[in-house]
C-alpha positions in Angstrom: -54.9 17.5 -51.7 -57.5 16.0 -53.6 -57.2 12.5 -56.4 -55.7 13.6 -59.4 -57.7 12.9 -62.5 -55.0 10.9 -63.9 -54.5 8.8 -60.7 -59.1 8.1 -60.4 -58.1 7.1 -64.4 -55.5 4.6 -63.5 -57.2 3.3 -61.0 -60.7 2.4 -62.4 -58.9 1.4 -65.5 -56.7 -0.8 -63.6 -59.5 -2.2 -61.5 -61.3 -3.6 -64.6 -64.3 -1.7 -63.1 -65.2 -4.2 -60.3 -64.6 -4.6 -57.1 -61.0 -5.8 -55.6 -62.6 -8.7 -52.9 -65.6 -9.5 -54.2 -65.9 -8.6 -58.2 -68.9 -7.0 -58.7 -69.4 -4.3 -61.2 -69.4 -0.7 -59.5 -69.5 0.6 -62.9 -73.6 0.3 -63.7 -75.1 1.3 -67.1 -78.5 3.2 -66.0 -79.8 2.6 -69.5 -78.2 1.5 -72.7 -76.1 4.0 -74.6 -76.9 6.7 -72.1 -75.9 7.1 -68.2 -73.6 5.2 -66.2 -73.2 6.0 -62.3 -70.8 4.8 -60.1 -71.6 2.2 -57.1 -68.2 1.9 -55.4 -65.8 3.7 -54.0 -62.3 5.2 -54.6 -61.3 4.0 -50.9 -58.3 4.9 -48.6 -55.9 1.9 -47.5 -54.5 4.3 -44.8 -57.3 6.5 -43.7 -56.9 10.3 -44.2 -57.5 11.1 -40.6 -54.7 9.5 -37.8 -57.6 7.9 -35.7 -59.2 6.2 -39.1 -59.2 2.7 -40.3 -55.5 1.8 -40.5 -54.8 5.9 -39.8 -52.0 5.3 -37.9 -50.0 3.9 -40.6 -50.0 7.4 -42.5 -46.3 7.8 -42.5 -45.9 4.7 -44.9 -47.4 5.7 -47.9 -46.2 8.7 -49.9 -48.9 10.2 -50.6 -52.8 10.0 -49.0 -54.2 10.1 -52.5 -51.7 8.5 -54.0 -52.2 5.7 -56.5 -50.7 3.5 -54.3 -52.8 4.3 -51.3 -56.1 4.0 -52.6 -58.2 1.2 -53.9 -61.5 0.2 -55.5 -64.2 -1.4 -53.3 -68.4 -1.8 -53.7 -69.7 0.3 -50.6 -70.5 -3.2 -48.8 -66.8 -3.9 -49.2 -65.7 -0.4 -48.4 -67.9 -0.8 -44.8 -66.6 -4.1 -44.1 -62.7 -3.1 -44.4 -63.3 0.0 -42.7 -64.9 -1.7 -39.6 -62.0 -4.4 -39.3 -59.0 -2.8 -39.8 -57.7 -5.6 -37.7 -57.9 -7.9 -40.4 -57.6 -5.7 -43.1 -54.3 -4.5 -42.6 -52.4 -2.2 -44.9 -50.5 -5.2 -46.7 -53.6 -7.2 -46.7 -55.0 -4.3 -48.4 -52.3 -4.1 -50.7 -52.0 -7.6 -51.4 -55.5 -7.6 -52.7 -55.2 -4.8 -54.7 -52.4 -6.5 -56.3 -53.5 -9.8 -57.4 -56.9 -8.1 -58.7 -54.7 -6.1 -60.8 -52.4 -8.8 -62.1 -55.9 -10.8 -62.6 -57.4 -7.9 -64.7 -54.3 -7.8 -66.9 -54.2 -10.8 -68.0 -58.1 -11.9 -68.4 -60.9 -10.0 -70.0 -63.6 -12.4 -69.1 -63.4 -14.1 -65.8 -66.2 -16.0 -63.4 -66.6 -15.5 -59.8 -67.4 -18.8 -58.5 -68.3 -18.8 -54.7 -68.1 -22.8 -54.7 -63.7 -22.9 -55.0 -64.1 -22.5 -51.0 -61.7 -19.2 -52.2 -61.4 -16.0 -50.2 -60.7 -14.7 -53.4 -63.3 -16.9 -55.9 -63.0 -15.8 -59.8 -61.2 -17.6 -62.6 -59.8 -16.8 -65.5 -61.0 -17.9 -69.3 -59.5 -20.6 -70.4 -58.4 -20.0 -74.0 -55.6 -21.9 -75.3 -54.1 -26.2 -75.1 -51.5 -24.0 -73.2 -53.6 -22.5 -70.2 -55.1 -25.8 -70.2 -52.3 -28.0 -70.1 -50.8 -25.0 -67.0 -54.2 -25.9 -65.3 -54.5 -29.3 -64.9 -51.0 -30.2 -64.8 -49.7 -28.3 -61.5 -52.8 -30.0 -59.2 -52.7 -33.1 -57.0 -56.6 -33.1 -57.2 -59.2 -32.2 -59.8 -62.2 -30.1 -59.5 -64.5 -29.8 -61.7 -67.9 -27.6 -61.8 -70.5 -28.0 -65.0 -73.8 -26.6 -65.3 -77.1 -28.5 -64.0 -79.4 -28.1 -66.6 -77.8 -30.1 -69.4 -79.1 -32.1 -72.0 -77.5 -36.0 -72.8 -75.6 -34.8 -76.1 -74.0 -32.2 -73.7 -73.7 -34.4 -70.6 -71.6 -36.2 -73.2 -69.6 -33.2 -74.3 -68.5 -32.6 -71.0 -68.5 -35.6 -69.4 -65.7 -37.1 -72.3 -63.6 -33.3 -72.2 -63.3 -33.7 -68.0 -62.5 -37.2 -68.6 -59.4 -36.0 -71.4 -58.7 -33.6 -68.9 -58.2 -35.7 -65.9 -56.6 -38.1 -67.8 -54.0 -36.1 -69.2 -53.9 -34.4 -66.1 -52.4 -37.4 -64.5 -49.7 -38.3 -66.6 -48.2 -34.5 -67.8 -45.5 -34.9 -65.2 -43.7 -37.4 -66.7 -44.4 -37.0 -70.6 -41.7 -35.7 -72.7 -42.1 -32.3 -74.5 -43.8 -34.1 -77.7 -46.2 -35.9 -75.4 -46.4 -32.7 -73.5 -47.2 -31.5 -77.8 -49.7 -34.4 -78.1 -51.8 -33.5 -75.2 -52.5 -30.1 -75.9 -53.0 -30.9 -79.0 -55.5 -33.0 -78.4 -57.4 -30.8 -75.7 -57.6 -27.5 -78.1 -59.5 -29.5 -80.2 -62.3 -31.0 -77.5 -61.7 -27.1 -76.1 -63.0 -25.6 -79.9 -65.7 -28.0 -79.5 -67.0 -26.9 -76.3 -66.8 -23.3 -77.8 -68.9 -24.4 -81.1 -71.5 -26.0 -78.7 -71.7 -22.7 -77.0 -69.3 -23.3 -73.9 -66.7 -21.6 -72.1 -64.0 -23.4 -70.0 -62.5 -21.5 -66.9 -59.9 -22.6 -64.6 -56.7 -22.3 -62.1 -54.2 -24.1 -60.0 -55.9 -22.6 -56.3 -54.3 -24.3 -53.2 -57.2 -25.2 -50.4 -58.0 -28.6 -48.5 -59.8 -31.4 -49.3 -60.9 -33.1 -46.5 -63.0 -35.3 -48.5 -60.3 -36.9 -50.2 -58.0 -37.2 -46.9 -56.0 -33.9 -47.5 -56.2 -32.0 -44.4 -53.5 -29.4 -44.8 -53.7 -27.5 -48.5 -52.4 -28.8 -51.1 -52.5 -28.1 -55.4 -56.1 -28.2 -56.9 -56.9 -28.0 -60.7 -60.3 -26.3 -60.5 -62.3 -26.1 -64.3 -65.7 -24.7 -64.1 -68.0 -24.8 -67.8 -70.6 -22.6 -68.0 -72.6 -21.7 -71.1 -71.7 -18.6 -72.8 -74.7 -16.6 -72.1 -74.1 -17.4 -68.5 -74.5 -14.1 -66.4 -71.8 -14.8 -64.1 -69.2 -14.2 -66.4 -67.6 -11.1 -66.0 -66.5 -9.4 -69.4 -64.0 -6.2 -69.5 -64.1 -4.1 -72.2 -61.5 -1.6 -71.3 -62.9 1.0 -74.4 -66.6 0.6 -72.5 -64.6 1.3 -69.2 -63.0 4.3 -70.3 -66.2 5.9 -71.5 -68.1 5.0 -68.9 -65.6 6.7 -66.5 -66.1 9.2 -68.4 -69.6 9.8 -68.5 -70.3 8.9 -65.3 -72.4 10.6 -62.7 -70.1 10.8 -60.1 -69.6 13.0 -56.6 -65.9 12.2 -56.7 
């Protein structure tokens, strides 16, 4: 039995076109407007064969080529999982596939930012006083992550938005719903200003240790990275793009 063309569809669509551990794009563009080929892999979770990675396990999943069993992963990725099956277990498997998906759903434009000290190290757009106000008010320390190359006016920019943020940060806990109003009131606007001066803000609630700051064992931390919007780490999905490059791709599938 060979993968249905409406389960490949599913998947790469649900994918985002990137890879599920370490985001990069297996969908490449050979030139514009013409060719795309494919650089990753439609990969088995349980192996097709009994004495493959996780191949033993066969008897679990309904189907070998079933949605459910299969994942998308760069070829370095694909090698990697493949050689440790150990550590990357069915459910481990699994779980990535299912947070990458959830994470695709719900942001179009994510970074990856190998800094977070993440296994796992993208986050979403900010794009709303809302997701802000969910960022920064779940963590018991802030991070925060700017570019290097900035000039004063924008040192100042970002400098008085982190402060707002940690600020507010601080005290969400024990405002009452029309302070909780006020605040994100007052971060949209320093968040629309970033955006006119050619910013983007990305964030999330990640849980990791800080020994620096005495926290051994993990605990909440409000991570915001700003990049500038030309910034080629940021990942953009355009499911339409996706589709036709599916579609048009060069594939041995």
């Amino acid at each position: 039995m060979a993968i249905s063309d409406k389960t490949r569809k599913r998947l790469w669509a649900n994918s985002g076109g990137l890879c599920a551990i370490c985001k990069t794009r297996v969908l490449k563009e050979l030139k514009s407007g013409e060719k795309h080929s494919i650089v990753g892999d439609e990969c088995h979770i349980v192996a097709r064969s009994p004495d493959g990675p996780r191949g033993e396990m066969g008897s679990e999943v309904p189907s070998i080529d079933s949605y459910e069993n299969l994942i998308i992963l760069c070829r370095n990725c694909h090698k990697i999982v493949d050689e440790y099956p150990d550590i990357y277990t069915v459910d481990k498997l699994g779980k990535i596939k299912h947070e990458h998906e959830v994470m695709i759903a719900e942001n179009h434009e994510v970074i990856v930012d190998e800094t977070i000290g993440l296994e796992t190290d993208f986050l979403p757009r900010i794009l709303t006083g809302q997701d802000l106000i969910h960022t920064i008010g779940k963590g018991l320390v802030f991070e925060f992550h700017k570019p290097e190359d900035l000039e004063d006016w924008e040192y100042e920019l970002i400098g008085t938005f982190l402060e707002l943020c940690s600020e507010w940060g601080e005290i969400l806990s024990d405002l009452p719903i029309k302070g909780r109003f006020d605040a994100e009131r007052a971060l949209i606007k320093e968040l629309k200003e970033l955006e006119s001066a050619h910013f983007y803000v990305f964030g999330a609630n990640i849980s990791k240790s800080v020994p620096e700051q005495g926290f051994v064992d993990p605990v909440g931390v409000s991570v915001l990275s700003i990049v500038r919007q030309n910034d080629p780490q940021i990942i953009r999905i355009d499911f339409n793009e996706l589709e036709k490059m599916i579609d048009d791709s060069d594939s041995s599938y």
